[in-house]
C-alpha positions as CSV (number, residue, x, y, z in Angstrom):
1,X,-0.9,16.0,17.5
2,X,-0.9,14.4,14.1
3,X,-4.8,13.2,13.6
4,X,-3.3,11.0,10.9
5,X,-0.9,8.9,12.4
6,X,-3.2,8.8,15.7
7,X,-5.7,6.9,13.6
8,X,-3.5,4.6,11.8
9,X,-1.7,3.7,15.1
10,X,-4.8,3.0,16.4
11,X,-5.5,0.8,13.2
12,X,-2.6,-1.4,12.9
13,X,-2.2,-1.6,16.8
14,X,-6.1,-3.7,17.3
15,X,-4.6,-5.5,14.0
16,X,-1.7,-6.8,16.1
17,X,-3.8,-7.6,18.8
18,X,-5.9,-9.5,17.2
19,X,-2.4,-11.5,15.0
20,X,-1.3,-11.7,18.8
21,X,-4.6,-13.5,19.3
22,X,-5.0,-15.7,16.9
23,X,-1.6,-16.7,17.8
24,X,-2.1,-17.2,21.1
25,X,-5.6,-19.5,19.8
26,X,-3.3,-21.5,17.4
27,X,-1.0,-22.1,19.7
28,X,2.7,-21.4,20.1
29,X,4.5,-24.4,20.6
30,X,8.1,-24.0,22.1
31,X,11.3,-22.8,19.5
32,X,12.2,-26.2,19.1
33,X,9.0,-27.3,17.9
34,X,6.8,-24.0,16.8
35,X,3.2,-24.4,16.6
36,X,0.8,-23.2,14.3
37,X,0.8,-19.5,15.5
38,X,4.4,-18.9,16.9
39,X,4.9,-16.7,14.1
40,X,1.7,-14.7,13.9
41,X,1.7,-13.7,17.4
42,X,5.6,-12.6,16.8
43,X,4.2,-10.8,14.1
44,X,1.4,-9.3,15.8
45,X,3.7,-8.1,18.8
46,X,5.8,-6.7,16.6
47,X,2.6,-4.6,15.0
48,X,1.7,-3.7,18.0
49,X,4.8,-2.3,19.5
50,X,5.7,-0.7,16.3
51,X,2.0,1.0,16.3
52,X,2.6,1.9,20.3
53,X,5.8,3.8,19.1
54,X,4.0,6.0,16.2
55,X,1.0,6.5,18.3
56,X,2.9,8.4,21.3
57,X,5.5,10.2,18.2
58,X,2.2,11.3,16.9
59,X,0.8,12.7,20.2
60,X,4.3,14.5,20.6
61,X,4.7,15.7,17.1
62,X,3.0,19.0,15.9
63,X,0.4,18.8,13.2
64,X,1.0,19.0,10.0
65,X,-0.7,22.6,8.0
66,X,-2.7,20.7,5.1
67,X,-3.1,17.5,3.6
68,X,-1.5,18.1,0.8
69,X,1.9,19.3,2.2
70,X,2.1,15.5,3.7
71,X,2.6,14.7,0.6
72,X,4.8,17.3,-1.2
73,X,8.0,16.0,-2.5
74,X,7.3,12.1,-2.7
75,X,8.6,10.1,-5.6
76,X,6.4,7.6,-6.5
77,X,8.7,5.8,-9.1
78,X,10.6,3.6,-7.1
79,X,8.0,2.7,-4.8
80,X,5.9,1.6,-8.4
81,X,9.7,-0.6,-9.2
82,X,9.4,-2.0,-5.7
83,X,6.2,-3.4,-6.0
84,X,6.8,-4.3,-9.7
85,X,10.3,-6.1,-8.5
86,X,7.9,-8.0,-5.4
87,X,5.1,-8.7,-7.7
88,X,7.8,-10.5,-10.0
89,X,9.3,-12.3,-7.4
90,X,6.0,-14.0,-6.6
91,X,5.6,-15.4,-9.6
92,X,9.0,-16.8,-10.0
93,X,9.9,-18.0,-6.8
94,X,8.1,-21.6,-7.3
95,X,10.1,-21.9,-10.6
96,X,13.4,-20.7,-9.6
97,X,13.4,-21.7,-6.0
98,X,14.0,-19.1,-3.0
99,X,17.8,-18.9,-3.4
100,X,17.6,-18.0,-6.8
101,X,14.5,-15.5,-6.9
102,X,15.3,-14.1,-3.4
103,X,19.0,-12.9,-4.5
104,X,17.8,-12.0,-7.7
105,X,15.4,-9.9,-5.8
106,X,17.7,-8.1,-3.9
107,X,20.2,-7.4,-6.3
108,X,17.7,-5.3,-8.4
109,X,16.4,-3.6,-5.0
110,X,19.8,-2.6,-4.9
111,X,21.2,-1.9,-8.0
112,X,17.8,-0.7,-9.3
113,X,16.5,1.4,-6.5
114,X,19.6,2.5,-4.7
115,X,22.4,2.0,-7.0
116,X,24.7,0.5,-4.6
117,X,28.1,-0.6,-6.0
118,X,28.4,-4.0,-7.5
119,X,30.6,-5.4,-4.4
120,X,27.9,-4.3,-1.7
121,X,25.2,-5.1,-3.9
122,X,26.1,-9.1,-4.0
123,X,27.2,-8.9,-0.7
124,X,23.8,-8.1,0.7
125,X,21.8,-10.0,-1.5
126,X,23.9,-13.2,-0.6
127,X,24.3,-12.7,3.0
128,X,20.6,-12.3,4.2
129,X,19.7,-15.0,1.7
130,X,22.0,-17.2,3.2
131,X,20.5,-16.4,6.6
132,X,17.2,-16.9,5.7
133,X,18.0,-20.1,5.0
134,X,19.9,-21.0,7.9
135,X,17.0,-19.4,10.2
136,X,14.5,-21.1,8.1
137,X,15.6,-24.0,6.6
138,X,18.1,-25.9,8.9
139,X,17.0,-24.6,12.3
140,X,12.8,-24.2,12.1
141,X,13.0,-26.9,9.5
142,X,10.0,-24.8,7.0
143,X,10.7,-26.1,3.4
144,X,11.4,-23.4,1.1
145,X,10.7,-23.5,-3.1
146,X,13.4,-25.3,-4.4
147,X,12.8,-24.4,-7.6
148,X,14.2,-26.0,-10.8
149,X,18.1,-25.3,-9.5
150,X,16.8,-27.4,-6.4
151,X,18.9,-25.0,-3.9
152,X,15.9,-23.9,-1.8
């Protein structure tokens, strides 16, 4: 048994209860017309399920000699350029709308972080922003930042 991921299972699975909750409080609405908490409580089901999952790996997993070897080998650069990249695309996603920043985003993620070649790269920085605003936009009708190309 992992001691570790028992804990943090633990954690994040009364954090999802409580988004399934406060969903549930807010109010769900149907999918036509979500209310107020339709997407926390998703959220917080999701948590919880994911948190199920680790905590019964965890209980089947063997443990893990020292503290320190849980860490052994882990680069820490590209998670610093992945929070740098996210950080970035906060502040410019009211300026240059979602369409924009989003596939801006992605194509460093992926040129930056994985090096993917150029064809994939703009293929899946398109594609899930164009989803995204399909999902969003035209079906749950949520405004997105349409920035100052006005394609959001």
């Amino acid at each position: 048994m992992r001691t570790a991921d028992v804990l943090s299972a633990c954690l994040w699975g009364l954090v999802g209860a409580y988004f399934i909750y406060a969903g549930l409080d807010l109010g769900l609405g149907v999918l036509r017309d979500p209310g107020s908490g339709f997407m926390i409580f998703w959220v917080g089901l999701f948590m919880a399920l994911l948190s199920a999952f680790v905590f019964v790996a965890a209980l089947r997993a063997t443990a893990v000699s020292t503290l320190s070897s849980l860490w052994s080998g882990t680069q820490y650069e590209p998670i610093v350029r992945s929070m740098v990249a996210l950080c970035v695309y906060a502040v410019v996603l009211p300026w240059l709308g979602f369409t924009v920043a989003t596939v801006l985003l992605l194509i460093v993620l992926f040129r930056a972080l994985e090096s993917q070649p150029w064809w994939t790269t703009l293929l899946w920085a398109v594609v899930p922003t164009a989803l995204s605003i399909l999902v969003f936009r035209r079906w749950l009708g949520i405004q997105l930042p349409a920035g100052f190309f006005d394609l959001g």
